[in-house]
BAFIZA-708001 format. One record per atom (N, C-alpha, C): residue number from 1; residue in three letters; x, y, z. Coordinates in pm, 1 decimal, always signed. Example, Ala and Ser with C-alpha at 12.3 -4.5 7.8 and 13.67 -1.06 7.14 Angstrom:
! residues 2
node nr = 1 rest = ALA u = +1319.0 v = -569.0 w = +780.0
node nr = 1 rest = ALA u = +1230.0 v = -450.0 w = +780.0
node nr = 1 rest = ALA u = +1320.0 v = -330.0 w = +780.0
node nr = 2 rest = SER u = +1285.0 v = -225.0 w = +708.0
node nr = 2 rest = SER u = +1367.0 v = -106.0 w = +714.0
node nr = 2 rest = SER u = +1290.0 v = +3.0 w = +787.0
! end
This chain:
! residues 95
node nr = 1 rest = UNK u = +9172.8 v = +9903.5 w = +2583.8
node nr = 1 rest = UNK u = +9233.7 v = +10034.2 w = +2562.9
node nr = 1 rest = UNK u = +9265.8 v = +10100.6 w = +2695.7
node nr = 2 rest = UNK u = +9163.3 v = +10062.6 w = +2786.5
node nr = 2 rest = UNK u = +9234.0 v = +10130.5 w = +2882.9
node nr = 2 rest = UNK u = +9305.4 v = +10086.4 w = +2980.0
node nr = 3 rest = UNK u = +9348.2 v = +9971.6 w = +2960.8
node nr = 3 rest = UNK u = +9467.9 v = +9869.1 w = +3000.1
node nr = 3 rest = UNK u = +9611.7 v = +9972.0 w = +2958.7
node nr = 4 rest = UNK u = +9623.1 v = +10021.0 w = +2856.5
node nr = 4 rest = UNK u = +9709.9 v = +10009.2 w = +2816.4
node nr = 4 rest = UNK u = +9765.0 v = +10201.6 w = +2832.7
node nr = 5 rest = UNK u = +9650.8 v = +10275.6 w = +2896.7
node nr = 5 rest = UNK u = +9651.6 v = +10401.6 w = +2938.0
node nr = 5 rest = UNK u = +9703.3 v = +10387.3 w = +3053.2
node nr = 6 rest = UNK u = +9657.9 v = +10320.1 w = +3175.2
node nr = 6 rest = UNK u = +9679.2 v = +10267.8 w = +3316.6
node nr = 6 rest = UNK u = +9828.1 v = +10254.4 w = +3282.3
node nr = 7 rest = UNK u = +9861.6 v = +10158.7 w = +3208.8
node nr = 7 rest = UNK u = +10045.8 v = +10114.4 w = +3185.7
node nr = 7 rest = UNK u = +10145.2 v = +10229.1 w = +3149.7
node nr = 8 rest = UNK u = +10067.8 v = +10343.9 w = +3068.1
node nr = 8 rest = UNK u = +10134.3 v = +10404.0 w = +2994.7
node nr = 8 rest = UNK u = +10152.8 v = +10505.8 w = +3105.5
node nr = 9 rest = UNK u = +10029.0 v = +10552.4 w = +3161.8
node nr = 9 rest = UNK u = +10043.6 v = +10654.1 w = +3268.1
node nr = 9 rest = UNK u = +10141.0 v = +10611.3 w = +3416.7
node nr = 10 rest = UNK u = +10156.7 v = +10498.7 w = +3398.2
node nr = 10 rest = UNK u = +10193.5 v = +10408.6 w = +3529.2
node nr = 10 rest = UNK u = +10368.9 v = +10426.6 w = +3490.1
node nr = 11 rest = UNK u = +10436.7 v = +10420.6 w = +3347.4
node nr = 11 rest = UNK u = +10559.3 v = +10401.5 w = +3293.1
node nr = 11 rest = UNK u = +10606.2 v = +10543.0 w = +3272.0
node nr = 12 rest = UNK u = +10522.6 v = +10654.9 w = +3266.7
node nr = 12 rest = UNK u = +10543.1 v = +10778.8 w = +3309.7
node nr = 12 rest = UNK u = +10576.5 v = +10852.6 w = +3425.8
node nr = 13 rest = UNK u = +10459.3 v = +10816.8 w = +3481.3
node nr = 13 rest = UNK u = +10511.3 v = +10834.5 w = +3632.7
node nr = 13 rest = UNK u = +10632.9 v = +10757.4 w = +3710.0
node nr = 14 rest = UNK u = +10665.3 v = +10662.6 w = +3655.7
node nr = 14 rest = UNK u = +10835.4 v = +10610.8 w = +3712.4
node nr = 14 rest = UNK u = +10946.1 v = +10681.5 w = +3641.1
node nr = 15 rest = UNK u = +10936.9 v = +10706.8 w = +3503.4
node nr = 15 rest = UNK u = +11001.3 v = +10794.0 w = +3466.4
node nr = 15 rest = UNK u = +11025.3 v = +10925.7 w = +3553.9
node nr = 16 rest = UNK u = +10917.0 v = +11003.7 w = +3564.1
node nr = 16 rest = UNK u = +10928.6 v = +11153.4 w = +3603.3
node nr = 16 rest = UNK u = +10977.1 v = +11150.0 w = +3792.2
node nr = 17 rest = UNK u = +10917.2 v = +10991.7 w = +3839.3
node nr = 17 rest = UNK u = +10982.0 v = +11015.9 w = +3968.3
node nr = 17 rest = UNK u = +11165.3 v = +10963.0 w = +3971.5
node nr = 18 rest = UNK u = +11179.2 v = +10909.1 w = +3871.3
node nr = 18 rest = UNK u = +11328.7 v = +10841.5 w = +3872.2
node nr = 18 rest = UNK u = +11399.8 v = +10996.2 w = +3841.2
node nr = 19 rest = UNK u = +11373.9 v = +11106.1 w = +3758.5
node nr = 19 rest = UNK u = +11394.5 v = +11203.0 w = +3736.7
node nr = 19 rest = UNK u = +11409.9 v = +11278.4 w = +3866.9
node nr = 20 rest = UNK u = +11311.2 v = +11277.0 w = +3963.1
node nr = 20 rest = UNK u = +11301.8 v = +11394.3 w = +4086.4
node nr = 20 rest = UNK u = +11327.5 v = +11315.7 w = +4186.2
node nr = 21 rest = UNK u = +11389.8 v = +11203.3 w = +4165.1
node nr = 21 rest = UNK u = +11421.5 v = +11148.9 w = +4307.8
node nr = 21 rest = UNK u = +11507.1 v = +11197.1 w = +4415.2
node nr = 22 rest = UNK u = +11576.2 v = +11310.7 w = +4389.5
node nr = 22 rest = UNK u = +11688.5 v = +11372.6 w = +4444.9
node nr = 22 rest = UNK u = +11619.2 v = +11492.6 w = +4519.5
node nr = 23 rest = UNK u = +11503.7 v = +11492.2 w = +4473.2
node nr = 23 rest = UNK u = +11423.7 v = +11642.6 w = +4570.6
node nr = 23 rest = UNK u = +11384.1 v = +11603.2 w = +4674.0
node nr = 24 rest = UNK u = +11408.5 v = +11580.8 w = +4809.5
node nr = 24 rest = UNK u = +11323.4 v = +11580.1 w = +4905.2
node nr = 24 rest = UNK u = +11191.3 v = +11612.0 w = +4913.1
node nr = 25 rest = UNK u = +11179.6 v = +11752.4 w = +4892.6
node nr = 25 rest = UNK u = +11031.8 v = +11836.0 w = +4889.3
node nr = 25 rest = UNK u = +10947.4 v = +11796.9 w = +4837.9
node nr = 26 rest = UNK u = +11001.9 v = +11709.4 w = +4696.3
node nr = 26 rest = UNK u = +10897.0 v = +11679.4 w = +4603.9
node nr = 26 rest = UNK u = +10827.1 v = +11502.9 w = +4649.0
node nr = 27 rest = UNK u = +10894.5 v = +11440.3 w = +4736.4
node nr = 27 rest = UNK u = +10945.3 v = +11350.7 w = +4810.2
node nr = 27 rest = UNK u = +10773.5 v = +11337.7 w = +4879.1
node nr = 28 rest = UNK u = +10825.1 v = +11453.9 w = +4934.3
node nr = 28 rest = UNK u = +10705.2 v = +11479.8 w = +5046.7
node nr = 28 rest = UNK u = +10565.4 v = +11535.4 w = +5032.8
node nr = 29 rest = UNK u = +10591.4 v = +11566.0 w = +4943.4
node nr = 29 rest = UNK u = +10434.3 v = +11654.6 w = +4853.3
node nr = 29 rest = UNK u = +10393.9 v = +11543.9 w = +4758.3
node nr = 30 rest = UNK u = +10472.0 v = +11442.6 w = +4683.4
node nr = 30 rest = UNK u = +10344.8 v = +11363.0 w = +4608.1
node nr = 30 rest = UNK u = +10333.3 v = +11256.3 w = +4764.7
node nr = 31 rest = UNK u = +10419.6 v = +11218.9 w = +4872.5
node nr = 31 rest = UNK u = +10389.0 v = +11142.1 w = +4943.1
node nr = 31 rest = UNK u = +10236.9 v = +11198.4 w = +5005.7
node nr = 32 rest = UNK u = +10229.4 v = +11326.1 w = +5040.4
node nr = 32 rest = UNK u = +10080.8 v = +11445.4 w = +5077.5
node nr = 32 rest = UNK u = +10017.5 v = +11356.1 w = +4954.2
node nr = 33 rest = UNK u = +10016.2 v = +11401.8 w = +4845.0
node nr = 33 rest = UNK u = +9929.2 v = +11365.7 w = +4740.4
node nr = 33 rest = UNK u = +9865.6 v = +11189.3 w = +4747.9
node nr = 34 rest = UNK u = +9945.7 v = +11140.1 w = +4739.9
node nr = 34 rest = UNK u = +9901.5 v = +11007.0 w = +4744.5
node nr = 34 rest = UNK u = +9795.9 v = +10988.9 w = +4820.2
node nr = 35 rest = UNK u = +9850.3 v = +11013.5 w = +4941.9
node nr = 35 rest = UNK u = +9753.6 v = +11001.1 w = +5064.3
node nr = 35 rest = UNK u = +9584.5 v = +11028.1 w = +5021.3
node nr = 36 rest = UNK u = +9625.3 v = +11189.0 w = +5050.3
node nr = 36 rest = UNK u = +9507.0 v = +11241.9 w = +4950.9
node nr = 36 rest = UNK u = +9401.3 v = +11194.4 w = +4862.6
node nr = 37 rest = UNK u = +9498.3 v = +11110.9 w = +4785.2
node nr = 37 rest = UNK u = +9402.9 v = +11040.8 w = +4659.3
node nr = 37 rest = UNK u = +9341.2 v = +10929.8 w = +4738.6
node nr = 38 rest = UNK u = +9452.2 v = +10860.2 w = +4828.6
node nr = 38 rest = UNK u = +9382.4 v = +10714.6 w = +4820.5
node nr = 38 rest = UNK u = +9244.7 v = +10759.2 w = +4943.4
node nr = 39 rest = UNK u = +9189.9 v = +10858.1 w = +5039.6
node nr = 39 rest = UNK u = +9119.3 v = +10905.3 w = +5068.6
node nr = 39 rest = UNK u = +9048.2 v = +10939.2 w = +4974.8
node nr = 40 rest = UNK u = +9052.4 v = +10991.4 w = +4944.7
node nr = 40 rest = UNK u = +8908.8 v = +11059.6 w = +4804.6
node nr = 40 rest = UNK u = +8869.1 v = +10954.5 w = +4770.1
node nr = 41 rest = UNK u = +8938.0 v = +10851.2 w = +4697.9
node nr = 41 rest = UNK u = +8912.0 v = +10711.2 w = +4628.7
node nr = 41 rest = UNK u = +8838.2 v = +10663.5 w = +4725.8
node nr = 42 rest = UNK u = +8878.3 v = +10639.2 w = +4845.9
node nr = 42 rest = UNK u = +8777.9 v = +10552.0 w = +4924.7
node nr = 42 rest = UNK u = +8657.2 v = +10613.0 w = +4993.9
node nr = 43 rest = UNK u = +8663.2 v = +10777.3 w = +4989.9
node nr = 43 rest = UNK u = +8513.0 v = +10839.4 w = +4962.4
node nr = 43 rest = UNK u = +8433.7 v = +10819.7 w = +4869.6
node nr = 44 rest = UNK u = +8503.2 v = +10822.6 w = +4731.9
node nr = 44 rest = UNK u = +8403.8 v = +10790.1 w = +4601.0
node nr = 44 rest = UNK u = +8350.2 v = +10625.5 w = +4609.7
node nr = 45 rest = UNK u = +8445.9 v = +10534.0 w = +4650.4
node nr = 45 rest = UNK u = +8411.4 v = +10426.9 w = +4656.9
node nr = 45 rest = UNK u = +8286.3 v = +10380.5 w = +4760.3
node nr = 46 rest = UNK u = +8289.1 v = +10457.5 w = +4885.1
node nr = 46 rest = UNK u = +8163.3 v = +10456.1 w = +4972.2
node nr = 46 rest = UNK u = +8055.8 v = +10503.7 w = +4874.7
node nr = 47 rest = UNK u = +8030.2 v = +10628.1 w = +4831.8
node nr = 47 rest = UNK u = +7933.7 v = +10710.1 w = +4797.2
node nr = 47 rest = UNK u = +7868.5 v = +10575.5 w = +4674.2
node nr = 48 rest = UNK u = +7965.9 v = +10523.0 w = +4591.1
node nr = 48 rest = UNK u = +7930.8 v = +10423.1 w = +4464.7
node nr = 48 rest = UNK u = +7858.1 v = +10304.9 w = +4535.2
node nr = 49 rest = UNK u = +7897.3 v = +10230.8 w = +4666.1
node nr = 49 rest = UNK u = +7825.9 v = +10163.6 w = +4754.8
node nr = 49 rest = UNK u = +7714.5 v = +10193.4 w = +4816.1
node nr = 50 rest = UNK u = +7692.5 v = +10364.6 w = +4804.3
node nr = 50 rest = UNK u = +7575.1 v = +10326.6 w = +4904.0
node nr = 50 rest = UNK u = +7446.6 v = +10396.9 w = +4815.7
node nr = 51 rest = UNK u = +7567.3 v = +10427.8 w = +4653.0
node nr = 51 rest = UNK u = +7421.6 v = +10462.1 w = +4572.0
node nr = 51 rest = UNK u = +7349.6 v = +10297.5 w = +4500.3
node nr = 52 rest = UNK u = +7416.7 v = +10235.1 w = +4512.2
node nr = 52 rest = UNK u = +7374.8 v = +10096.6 w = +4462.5
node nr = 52 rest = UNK u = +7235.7 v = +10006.5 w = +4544.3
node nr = 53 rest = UNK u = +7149.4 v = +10009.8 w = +4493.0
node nr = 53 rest = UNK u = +7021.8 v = +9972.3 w = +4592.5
node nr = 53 rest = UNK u = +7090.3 v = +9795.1 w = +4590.7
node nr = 54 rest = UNK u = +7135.9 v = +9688.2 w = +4483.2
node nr = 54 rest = UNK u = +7147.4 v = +9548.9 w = +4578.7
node nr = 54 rest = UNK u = +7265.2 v = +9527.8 w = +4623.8
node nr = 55 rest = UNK u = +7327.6 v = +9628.2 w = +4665.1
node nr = 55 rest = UNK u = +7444.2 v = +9622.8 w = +4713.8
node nr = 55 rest = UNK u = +7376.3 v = +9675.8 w = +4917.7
node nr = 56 rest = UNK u = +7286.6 v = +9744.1 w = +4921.5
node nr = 56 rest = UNK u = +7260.2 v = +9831.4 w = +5057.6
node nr = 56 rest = UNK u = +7154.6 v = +9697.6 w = +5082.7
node nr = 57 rest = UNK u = +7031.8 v = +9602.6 w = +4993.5
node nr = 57 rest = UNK u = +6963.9 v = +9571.1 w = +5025.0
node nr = 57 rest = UNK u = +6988.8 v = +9400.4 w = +5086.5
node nr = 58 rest = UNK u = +7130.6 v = +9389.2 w = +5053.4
node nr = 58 rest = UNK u = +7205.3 v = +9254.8 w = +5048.1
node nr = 58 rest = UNK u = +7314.3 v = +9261.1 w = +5121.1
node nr = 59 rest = UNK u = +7319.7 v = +9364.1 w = +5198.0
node nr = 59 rest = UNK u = +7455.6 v = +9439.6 w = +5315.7
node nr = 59 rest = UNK u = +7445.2 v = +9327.5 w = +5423.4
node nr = 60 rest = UNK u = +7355.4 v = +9250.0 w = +5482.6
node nr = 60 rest = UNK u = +7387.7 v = +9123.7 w = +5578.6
node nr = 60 rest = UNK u = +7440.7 v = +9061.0 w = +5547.3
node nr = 61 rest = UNK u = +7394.6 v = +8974.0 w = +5435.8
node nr = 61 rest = UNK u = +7460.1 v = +8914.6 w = +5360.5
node nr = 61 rest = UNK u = +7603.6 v = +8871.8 w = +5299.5
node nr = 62 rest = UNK u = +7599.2 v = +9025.9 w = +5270.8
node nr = 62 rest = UNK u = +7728.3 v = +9036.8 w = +5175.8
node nr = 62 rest = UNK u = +7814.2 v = +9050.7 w = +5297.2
node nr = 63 rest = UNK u = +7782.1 v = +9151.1 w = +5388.3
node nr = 63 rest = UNK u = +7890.4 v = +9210.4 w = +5529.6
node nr = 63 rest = UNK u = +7947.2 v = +9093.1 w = +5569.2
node nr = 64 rest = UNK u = +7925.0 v = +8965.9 w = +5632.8
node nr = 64 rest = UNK u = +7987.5 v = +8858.3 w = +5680.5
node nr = 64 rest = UNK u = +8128.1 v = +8856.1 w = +5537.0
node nr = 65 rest = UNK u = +8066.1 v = +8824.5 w = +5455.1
node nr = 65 rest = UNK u = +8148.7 v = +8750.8 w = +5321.4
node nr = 65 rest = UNK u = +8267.7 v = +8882.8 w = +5304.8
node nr = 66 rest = UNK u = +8208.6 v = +9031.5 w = +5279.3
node nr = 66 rest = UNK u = +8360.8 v = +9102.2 w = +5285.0
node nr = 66 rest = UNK u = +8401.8 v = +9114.0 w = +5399.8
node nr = 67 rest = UNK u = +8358.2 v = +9087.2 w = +5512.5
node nr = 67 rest = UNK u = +8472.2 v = +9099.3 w = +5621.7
node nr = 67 rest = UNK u = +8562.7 v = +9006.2 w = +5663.3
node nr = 68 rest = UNK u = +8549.1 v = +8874.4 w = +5625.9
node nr = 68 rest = UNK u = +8659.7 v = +8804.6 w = +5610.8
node nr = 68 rest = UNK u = +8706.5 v = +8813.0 w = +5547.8
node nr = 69 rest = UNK u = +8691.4 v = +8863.0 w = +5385.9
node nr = 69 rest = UNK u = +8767.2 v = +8857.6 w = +5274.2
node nr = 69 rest = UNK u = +8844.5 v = +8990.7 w = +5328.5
node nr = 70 rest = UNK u = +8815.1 v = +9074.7 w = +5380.9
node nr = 70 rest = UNK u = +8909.6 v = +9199.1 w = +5374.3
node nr = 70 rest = UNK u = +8985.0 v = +9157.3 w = +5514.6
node nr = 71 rest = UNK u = +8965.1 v = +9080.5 w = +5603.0
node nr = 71 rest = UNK u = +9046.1 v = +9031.6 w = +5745.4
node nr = 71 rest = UNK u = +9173.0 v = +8941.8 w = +5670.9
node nr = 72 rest = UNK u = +9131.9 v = +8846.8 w = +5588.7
node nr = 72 rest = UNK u = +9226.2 v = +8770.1 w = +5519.7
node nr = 72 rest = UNK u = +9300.6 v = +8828.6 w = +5458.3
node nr = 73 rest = UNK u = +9275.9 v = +8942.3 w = +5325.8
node nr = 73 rest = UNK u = +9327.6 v = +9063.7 w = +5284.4
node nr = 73 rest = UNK u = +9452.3 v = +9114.2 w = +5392.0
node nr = 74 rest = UNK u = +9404.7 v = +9151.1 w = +5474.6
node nr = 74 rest = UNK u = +9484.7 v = +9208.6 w = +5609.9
node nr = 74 rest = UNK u = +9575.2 v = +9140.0 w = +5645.6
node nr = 75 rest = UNK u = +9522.8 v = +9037.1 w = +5694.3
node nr = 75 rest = UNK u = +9642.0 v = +8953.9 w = +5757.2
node nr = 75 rest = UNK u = +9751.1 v = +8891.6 w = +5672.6
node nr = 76 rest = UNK u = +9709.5 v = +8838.2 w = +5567.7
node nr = 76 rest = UNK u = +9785.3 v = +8773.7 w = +5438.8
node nr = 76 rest = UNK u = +9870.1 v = +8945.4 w = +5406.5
node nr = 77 rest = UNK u = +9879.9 v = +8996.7 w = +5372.8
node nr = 77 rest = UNK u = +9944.2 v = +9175.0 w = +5350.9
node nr = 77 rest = UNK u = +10043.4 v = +9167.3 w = +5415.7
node nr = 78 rest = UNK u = +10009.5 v = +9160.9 w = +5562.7
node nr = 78 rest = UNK u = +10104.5 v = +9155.5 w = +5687.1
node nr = 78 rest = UNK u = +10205.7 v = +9046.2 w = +5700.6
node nr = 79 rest = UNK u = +10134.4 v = +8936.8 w = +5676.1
node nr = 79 rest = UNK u = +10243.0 v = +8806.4 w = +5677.2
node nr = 79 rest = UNK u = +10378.8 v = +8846.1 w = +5583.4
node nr = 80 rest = UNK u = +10291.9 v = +8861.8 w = +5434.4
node nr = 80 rest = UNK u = +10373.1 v = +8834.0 w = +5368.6
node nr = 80 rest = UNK u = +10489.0 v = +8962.0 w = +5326.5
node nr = 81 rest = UNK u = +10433.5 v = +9068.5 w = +5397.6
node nr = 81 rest = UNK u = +10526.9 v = +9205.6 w = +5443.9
node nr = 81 rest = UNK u = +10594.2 v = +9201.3 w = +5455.5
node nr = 82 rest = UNK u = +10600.9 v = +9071.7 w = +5602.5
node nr = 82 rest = UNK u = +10712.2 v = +9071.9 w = +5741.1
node nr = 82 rest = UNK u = +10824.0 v = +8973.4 w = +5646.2
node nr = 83 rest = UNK u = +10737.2 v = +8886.8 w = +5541.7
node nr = 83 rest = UNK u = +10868.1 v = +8765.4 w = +5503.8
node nr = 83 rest = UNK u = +10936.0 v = +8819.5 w = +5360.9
node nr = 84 rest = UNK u = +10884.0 v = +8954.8 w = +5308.8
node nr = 84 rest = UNK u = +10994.8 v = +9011.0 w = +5215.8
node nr = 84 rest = UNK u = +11068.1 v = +9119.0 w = +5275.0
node nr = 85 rest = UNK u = +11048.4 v = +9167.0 w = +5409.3
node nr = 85 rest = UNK u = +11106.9 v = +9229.4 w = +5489.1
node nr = 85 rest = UNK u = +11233.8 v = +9132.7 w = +5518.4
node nr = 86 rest = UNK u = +11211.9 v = +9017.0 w = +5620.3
node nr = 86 rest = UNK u = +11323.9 v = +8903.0 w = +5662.8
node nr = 86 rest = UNK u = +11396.6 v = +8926.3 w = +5544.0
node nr = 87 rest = UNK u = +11340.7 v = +8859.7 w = +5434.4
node nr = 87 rest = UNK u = +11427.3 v = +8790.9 w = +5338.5
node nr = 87 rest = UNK u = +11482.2 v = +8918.7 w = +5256.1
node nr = 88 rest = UNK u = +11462.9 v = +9058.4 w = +5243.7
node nr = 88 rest = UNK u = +11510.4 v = +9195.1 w = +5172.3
node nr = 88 rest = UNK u = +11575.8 v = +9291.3 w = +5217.8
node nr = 89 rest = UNK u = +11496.0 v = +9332.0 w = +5307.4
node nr = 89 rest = UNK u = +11531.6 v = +9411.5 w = +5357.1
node nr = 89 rest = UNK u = +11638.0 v = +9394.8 w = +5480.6
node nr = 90 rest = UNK u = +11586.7 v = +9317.7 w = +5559.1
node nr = 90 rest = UNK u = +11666.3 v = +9353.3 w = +5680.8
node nr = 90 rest = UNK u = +11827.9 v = +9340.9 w = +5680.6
node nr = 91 rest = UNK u = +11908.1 v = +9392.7 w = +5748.1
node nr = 91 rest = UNK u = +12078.5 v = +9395.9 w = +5743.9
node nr = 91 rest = UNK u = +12125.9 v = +9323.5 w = +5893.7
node nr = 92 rest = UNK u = +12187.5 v = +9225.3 w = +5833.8
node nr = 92 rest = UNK u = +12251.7 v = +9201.8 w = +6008.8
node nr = 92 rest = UNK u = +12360.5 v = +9278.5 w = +6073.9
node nr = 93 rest = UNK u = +12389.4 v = +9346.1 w = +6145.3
node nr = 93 rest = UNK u = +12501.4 v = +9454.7 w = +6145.8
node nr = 93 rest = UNK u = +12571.3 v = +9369.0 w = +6234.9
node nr = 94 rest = UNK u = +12627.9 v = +9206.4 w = +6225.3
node nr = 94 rest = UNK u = +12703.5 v = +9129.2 w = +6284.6
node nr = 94 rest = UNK u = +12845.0 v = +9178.9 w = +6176.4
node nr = 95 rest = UNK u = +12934.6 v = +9222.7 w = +6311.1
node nr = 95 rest = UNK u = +13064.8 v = +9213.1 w = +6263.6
node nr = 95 rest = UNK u = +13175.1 v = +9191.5 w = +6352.1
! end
């Protein structure tokens, strides 16, 4: 069920921004907002980590294993950025 809230709220919000895409202002204030959120999120997400006792008591452990997984994360992001960038985005202004 809540698969299908996530989708619904997700098919809304493209709606209402395909609607205001022409506002600048508004452009720039959910771009503020976003931000915003994804900060808070990754405050709540600390605070959920460090209320968890085998998550703090298994932090050696675990620390090696997510820091490559989030370095790989990183770098794999970046690679594959740069090669839908090449292949999308970029314009050759050869004329």
């Amino acid at each position: 069920m809540t698969s299908y809230i996530v989708i619904a709220l997700f098919a809304v919000g493209i709606g209402i921004g395909w609607l205001l895409q022409e506002k600048k202002t508004t452009r720039k204030h959910v771009d503020t907002a976003v931000t915003w959120s994804v900060y808070l999120l990754l405050f709540l997400l600390g605070i959920s980590v460090g209320i968890n006792d085998e998550i703090i008591n298994n932090f050696s452990r675990i620390g090696y294993k997510a820091f490559w997984l989030t370095f790989g994360a990183v770098v794999g992001s970046v690679l594959l950025a740069k090669v839908v960038y090449q292949l999308f985005f970029k314009t050759d202004n050869k004329e």
